[in-house]
C-alpha positions in Angstrom: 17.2 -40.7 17.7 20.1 -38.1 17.6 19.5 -34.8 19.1 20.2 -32.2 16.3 23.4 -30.4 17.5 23.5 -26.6 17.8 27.0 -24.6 18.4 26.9 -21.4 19.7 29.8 -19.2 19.7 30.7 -16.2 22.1 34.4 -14.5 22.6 34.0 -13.9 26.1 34.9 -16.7 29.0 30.8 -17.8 29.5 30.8 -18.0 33.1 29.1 -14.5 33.2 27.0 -14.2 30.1 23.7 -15.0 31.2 21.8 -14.0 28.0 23.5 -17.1 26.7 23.1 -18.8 29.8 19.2 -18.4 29.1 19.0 -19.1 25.8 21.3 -22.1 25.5 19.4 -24.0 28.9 16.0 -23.2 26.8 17.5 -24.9 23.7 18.9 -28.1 25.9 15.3 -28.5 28.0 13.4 -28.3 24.4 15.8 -31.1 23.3 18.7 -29.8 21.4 22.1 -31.3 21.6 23.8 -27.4 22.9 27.5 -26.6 22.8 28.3 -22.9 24.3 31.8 -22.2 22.7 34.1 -19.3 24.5 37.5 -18.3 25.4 39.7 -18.4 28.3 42.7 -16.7 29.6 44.8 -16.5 32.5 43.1 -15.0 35.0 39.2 -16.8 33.8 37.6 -18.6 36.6 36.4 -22.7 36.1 33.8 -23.3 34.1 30.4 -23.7 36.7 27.9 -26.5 36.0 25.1 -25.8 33.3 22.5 -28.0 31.6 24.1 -28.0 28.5 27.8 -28.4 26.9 30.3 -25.7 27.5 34.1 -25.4 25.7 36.4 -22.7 26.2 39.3 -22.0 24.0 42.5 -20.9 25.5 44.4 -17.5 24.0 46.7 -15.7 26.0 45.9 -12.3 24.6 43.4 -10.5 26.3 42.5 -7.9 23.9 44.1 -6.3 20.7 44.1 -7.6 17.1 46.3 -10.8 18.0 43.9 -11.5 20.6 41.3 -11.9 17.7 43.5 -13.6 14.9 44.5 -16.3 17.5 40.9 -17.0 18.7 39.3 -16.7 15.2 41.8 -19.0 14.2 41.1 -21.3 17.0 37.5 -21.6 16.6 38.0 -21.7 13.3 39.7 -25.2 13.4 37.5 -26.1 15.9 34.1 -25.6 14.5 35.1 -27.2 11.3 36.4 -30.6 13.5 32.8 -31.2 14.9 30.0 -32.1 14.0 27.1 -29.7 13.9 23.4 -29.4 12.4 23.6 -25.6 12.7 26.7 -22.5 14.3 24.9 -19.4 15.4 27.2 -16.4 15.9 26.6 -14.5 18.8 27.8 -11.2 17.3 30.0 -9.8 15.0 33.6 -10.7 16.8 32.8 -14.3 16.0 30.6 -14.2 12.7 34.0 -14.5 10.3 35.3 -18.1 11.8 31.0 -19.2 11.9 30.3 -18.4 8.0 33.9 -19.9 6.7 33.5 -23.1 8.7 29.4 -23.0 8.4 30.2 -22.7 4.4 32.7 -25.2 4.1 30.8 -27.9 6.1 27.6 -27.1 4.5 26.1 -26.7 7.5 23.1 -24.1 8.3 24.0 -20.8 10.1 22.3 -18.1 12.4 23.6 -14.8 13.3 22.5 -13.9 16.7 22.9 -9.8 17.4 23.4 -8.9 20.3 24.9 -5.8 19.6 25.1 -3.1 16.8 29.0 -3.6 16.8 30.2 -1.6 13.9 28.3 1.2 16.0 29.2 1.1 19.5 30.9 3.7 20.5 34.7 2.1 21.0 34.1 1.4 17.6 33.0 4.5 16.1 35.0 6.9 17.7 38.5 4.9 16.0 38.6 5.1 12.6 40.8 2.0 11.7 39.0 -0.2 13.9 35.0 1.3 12.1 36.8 0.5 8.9 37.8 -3.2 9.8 34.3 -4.1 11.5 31.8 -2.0 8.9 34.0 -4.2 5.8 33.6 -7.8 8.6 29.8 -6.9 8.6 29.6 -5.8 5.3 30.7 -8.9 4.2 29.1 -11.5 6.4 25.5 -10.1 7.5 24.1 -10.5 4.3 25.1 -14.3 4.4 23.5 -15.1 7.1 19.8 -14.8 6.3 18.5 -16.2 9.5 19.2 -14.3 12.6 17.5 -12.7 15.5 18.2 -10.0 17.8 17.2 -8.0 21.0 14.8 -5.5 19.8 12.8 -3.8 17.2 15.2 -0.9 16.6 17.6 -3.3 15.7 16.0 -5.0 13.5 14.8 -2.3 11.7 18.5 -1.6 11.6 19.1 -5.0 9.7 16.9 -4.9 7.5 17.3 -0.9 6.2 21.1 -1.9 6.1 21.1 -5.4 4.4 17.4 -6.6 4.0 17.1 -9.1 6.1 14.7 -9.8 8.9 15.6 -10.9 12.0 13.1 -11.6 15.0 13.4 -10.8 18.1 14.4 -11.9 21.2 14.6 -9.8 24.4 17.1 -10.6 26.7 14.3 -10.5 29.7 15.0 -11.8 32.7 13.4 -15.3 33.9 10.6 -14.8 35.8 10.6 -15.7 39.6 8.8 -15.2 42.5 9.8 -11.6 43.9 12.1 -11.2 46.3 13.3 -7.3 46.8 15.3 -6.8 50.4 16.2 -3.8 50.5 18.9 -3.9 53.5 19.3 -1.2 56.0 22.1 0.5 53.9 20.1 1.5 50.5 22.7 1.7 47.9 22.4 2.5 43.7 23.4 0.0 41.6 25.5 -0.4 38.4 25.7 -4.2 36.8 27.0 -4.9 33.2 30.2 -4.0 31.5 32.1 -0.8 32.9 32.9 -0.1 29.0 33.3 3.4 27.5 29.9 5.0 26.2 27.9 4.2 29.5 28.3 7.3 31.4 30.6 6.8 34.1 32.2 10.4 33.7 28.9 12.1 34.8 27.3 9.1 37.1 30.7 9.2 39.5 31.0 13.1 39.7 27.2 12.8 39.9 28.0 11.0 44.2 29.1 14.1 44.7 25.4 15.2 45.7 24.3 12.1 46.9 24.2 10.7 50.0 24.0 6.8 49.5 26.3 4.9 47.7 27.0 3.4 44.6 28.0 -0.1 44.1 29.5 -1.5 40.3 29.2 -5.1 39.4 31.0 -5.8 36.5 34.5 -5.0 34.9 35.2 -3.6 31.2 37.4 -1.1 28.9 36.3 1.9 30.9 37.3 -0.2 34.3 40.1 1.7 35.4 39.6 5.5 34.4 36.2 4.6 36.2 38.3 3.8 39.8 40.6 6.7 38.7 37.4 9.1 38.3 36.2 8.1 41.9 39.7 9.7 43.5 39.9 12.4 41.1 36.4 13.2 42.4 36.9 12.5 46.0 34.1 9.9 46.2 36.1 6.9 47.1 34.2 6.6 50.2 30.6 6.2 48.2 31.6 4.4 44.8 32.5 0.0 45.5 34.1 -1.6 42.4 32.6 -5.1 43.1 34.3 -6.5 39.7 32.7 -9.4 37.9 30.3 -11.8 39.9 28.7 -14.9 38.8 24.8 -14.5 38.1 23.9 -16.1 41.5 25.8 -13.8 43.3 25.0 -10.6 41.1 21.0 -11.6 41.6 21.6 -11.5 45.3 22.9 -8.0 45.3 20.5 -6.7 42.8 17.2 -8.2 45.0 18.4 -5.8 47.7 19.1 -2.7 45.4 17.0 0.6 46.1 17.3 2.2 42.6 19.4 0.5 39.1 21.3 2.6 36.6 21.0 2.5 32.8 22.9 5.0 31.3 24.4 5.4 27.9 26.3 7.9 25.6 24.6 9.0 22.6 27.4 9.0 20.5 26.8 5.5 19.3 23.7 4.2 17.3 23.9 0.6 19.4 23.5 2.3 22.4 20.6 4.4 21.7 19.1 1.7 19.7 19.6 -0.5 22.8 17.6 -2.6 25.1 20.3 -3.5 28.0 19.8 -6.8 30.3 20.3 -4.7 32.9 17.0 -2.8 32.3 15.1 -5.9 32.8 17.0 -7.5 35.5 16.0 -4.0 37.9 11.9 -4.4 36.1 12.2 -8.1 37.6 13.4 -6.6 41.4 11.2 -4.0 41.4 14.1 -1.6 41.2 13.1 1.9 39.7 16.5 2.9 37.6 17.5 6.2 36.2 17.5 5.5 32.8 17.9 7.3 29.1 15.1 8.4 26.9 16.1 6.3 24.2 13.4 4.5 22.1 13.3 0.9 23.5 13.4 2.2 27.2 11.0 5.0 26.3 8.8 2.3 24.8 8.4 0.4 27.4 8.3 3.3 30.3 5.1 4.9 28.0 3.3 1.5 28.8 5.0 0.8 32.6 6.4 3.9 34.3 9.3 2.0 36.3 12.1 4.5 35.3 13.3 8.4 35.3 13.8 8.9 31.8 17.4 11.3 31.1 17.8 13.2 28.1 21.0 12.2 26.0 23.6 13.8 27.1 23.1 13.4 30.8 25.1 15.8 33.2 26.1 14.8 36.4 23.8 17.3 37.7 20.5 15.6 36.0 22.0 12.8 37.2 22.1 13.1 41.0 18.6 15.4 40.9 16.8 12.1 39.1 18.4 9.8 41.6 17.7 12.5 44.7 14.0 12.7 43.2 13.3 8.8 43.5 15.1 9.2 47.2 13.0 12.0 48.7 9.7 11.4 47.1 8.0 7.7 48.6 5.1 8.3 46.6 7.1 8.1 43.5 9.8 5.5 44.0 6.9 3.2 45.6 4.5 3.6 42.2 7.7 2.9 40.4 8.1 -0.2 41.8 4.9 -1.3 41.5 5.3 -0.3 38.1 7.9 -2.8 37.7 6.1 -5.8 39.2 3.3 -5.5 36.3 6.1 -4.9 33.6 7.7 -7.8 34.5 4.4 -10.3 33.7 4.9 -9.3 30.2 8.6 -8.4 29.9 9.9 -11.7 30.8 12.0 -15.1 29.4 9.2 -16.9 29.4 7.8 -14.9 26.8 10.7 -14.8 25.1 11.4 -18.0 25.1 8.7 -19.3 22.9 10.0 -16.7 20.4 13.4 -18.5 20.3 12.2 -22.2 20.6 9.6 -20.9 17.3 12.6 -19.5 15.5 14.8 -22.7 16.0 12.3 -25.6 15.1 11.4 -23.4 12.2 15.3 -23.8 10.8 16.0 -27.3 12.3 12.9 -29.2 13.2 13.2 -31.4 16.4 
């Protein structure tokens, strides 16, 4: 018997997404036929080995609205020349090309948000660009009835905004047996995208104050002002740009991280409505992180205490004295950890997991 065959489209170049990573290796291992669509450019690394299908599709823009009409197109064409039993849409940059080949093939749909997008903050804070995405998710959310995304403040965003209800599906990390190294050079660490909205011009005036180092795994639209802040600041010395690094790698420097960061500007509605891989990814190392009172982190920190909880907006004075609290006080940073290894039993993709594989055989049975 035929697998049923599930496409899943991103707009990034999948080697470093590993909330899709997860989800489409649970799909393949509960017996879905899995396709992982992306795009590649220039400078995009081979495609690793995974357990399920991968394609990229090539556009030479990087960014830009070209960079989006050439890929939409692309995918497009593409989606509607295979065969599929179902396209989820991992976002809003690739819902448009999902619903018009989803519609014309007859073919079921999911939206998968991972993101508020029409809210994040390079979106609201350009008024062409707010206009463009709120008409895109105007027009499309409401067609795609079956969806799920990464928390219940989101979803309560969906369905006051367009009625519909999507579950949920953290993007918690896989649960392993712990390991936690911390070398003999304790740094701070940053991993995710070094966009605008996540603090960067208080965390790197914030090494001013503190004496270990900070070390930033990941690359983004903020990527250069952030190297540019660390000379205007005169922290070159104590702030690493470590650039994008495949999951196996980034795990290895987060197991010997002493404390995670998980900042965010207030500014935009997706980030405070957030719940940030990164936040589980520290839980799962037993890595306290300085963190922002928003309601998904403050949820979880009222039930596990594994974080310093900032105020929106942070200064890079509250900055460094949370970060110099968790150094100076043992006491603290040890129950913090501990803290982390419970947490971690109940945040986790396990548990997740079943939410996903429940959603899926509900829409196309196995």
């Amino acid at each position: 018997m035929n697998k049923p065959k599930i496409l899943l489209t991103v707009i990034n170049d999948l080697n470093f997404d590993q909330r899709m990573i997860r989800i489409c290796s649970s799909l393949s291992a509960a017996g879905y036929d899995v396709t992982l669509i992306g795009r590649s450019w220039d400078a995009s690394r081979p495609l690793e080995e995974k357990p399920f299908a991968q394609k990229r599709l090539f556009v030479k823009p990087t960014k830009g609205k070209m960079m989006y009409f050439l890929y939409w197109t692309r995918l497009f064409f593409y989606l509607l020349s295979k065969k599929a039993d179902l396209i989820c849409a991992i976002d809003l940059d690739t819902i448009l090309p999902v619903y018009l080949a989803s519609f014309l093939k007859s073919t079921k749909r999911v939206y998968d948000a991972h993101e508020l997008f029409t809210e994040m903050k390079e979106v609201v804070t350009k008024p062409l660009e707010k206009k463009i995405w709120d008409g895109i998710e105007q027009f499309a959310v409401p067609r795609f009835p079956n969806g799920y995304t990464i928390g219940n403040f989101y979803a309560a965003y969906f369905k006051g905004k367009y009625n519909v209800d999507y579950k949920i599906v953290r993007n918690a990390t896989v649960l392993k047996p712990l390991v936690h190294n911390i070398t003999e050079q304790k740094f701070i660490l940053y991993q995710g995208w070094v966009n605008e909205g996540r603090c960067f011009e208080q965390l790197i005036p914030a090494m001013r104050f503190i004496d270990l180092p900070l070390v930033v795994c990941g690359e983004g639209n903020f990527f250069e002002q952030a190297k540019a802040l660390t000379i205007q600041n005169k922290v070159e010395d104590k702030v690493f740009f470590k650039g994008y690094l495949p999951p196996s790698e980034l795990k290895k420097v987060t197991e010997n991280a002493f404390i995670g960061i998980t900042l965010f500007h207030g500014i935009s509605k997706s980030n405070v409505l957030s719940m940030a891989n990164r936040f589980f990814d520290y839980m799962h190392h037993g890595v306290p992180q300085i963190c922002m009172k928003f309601p998904e982190y403050e949820q979880v920190n009222n039930e596990f205490e594994i974080a310093v909880l900032l105020e929106d907006p942070p200064s890079p004075e509250t900055i460094a004295d949370a970060i110099n609290g968790l150094i100076q006080s043992q006491d603290k940073y040890e129950r913090l950890s501990e803290n982390c290894l419970a947490a971690r039993n109940k945040y986790c993709w396990q548990n997740e997991e079943r939410e996903l594989l429940a959603f899926y055989k509900k829409i196309l049975p196995l």
